[in-house]
C-alpha positions in Angstrom: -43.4 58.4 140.3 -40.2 59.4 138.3 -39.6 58.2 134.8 -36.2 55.9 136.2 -38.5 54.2 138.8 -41.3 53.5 136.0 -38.7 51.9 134.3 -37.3 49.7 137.0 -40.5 48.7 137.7 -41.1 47.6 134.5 -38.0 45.9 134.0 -38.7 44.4 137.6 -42.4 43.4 136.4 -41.8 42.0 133.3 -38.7 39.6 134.8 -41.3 38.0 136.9 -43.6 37.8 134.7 -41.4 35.8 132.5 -39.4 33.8 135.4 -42.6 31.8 136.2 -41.9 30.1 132.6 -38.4 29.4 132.6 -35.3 31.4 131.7 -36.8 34.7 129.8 -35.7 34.2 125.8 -34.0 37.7 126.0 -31.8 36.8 123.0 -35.0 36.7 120.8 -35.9 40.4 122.2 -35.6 43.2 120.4 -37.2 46.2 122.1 -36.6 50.2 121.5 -33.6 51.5 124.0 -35.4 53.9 126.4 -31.8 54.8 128.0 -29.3 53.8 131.3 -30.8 52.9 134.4 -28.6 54.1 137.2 -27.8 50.9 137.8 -23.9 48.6 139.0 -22.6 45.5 139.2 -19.6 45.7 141.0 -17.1 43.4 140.7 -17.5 41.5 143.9 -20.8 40.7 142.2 -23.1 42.9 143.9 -26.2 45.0 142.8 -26.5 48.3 143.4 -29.8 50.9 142.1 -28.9 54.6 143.1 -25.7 54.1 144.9 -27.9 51.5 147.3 -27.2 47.9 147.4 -30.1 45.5 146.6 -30.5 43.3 149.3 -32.6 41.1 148.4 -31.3 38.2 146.2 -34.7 37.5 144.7 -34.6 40.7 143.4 -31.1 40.4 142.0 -32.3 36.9 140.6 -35.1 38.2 138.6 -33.0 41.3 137.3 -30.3 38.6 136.3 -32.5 36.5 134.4 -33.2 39.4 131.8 -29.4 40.7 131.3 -27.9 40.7 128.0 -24.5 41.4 126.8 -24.4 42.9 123.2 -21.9 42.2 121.0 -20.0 45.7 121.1 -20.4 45.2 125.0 -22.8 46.7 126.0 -24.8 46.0 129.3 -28.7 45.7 129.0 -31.6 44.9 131.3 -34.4 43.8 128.3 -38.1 43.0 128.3 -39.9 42.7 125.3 -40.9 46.1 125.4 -37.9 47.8 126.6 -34.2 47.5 127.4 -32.2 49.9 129.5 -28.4 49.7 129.8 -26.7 49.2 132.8 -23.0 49.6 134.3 -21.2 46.6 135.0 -17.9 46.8 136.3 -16.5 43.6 135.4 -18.5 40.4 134.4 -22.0 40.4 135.8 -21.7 36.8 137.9 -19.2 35.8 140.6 -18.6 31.9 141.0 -18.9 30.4 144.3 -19.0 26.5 144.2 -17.2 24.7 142.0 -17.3 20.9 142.0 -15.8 17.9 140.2 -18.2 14.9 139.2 -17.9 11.3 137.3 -19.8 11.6 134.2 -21.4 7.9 132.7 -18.4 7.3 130.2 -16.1 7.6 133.3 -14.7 11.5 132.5 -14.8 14.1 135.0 -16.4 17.4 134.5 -16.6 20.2 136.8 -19.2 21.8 137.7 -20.1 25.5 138.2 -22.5 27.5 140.9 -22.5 31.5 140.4 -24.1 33.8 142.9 -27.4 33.9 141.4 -27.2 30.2 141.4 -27.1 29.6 137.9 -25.1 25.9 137.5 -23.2 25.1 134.3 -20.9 22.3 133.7 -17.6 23.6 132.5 -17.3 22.6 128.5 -17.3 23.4 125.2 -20.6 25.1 125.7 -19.4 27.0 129.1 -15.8 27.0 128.6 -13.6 28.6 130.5 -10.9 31.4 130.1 -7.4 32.6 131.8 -6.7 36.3 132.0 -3.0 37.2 133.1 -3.1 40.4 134.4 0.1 42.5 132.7 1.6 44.5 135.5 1.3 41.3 138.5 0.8 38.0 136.6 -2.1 37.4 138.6 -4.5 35.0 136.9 -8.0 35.8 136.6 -10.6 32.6 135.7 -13.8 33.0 133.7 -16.3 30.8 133.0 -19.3 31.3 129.9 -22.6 31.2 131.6 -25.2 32.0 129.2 -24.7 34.3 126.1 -21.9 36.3 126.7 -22.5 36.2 130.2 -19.3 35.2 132.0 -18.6 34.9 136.0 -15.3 35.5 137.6 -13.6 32.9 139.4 -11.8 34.5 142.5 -8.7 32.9 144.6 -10.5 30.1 146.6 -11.9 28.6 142.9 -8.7 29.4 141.0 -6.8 27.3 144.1 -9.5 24.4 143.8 -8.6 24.6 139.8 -5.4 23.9 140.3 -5.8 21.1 142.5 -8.0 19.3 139.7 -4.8 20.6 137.1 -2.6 19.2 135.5 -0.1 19.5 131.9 -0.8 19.1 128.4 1.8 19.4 125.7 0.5 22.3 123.0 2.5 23.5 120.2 5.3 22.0 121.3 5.2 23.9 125.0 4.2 22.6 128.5 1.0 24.1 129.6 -0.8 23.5 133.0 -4.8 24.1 132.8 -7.9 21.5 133.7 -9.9 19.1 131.7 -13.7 18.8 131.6 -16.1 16.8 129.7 -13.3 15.7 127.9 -11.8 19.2 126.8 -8.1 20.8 128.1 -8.6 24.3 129.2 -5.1 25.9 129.5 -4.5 28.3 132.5 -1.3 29.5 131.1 2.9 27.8 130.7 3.7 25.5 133.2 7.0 27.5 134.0 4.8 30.4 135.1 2.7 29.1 136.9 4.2 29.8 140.3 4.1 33.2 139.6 0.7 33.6 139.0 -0.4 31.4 141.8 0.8 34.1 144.5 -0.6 37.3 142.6 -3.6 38.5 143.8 -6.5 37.7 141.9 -9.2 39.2 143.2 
């Protein structure tokens, strides 16, 4: 067995070891760095080992649930024995279900499913963020899942956001953006938002 599949076994072992207890505490980890593992998240949100895509989303789960983001941002797979970076091309999760409920004090907050099917409600603790890309306009959502962990909202979320929109008045300016849990998230000026609306996002 080669020293990179040791290592991905490990990684893989030790996330389901851990799994069976909850979400593995990889913030309180802090293991030697034993190097990269040839290892991608594309953008689309897709895992690949090798060049190969890993088919099979319990594998991607477990491999998910021990991801960490360092603060100069750097990508790591971490055990309490080990951590390994890891390319990502992007922002490791993709969202793909976004819903609005009625909380008990009669706000709405949306709601958040990514492809590994973590759930977050959008808020101060998972707030969200607008990038405007330069050279289109296109606007680009992102929502905090865990640590600094984000997902990427593509077109069919970013249309659904609008629809739960509306304006707020800040610093004197008209801005459109979306309210949860009681909290305005600003998408960007209200007099741009046409713009942005028919650049591609994803």
């Amino acid at each position: 067995m080669s020293e990179r599949q040791a290592r991905y076994d490990s990684i893989l072992s030790a996330a389901n070891h851990h799994a069976r207890t909850g979400k593995p505490p990889v913030h309180l980890w802090n293991p030697p760095f034993c190097g990269d593992l040839d290892m991608r998240i594309a953008r689309d949100g897709t895992w690949f080992y090798m060049g190969t895509p890993i088919g099979r989303m319990p594998l991607v789960k477990l491999f998910a649930s021990v991801l960490r983001h360092e603060e100069d941002g750097q990508y790591l797979l971490v055990t309490p024995v080990e951590k390994v970076g890891l390319q990502v091309d992007d922002v490791p999760f993709v969202g793909v279900e976004l819903d609005k409920v009625a909380l008990d004090d009669g706000t709405d907050a949306l709601t958040l499913r990514t492809n590994v099917d973590d759930v977050v409600v959008i808020s101060q603790d998972h707030p969200l963020r607008f990038h405007i890309d330069a050279q289109t306009g296109g606007l680009t959502p992102y929502c905090l899942i865990r640590g600094r962990l984000e997902a990427r909202l593509g077109r069919p979320l970013l249309y659904q956001l609008a629809d739960y929109g509306g304006e707020a008045l800040i610093d004197g300016e008209d801005w459109f953006g979306v309210t949860s849990c009681g909290r305005f998230f600003p998408m960007m000026r209200a007099a741009d938002l046409g713009q942005a609306m028919d650049s591609d996002t994803e």
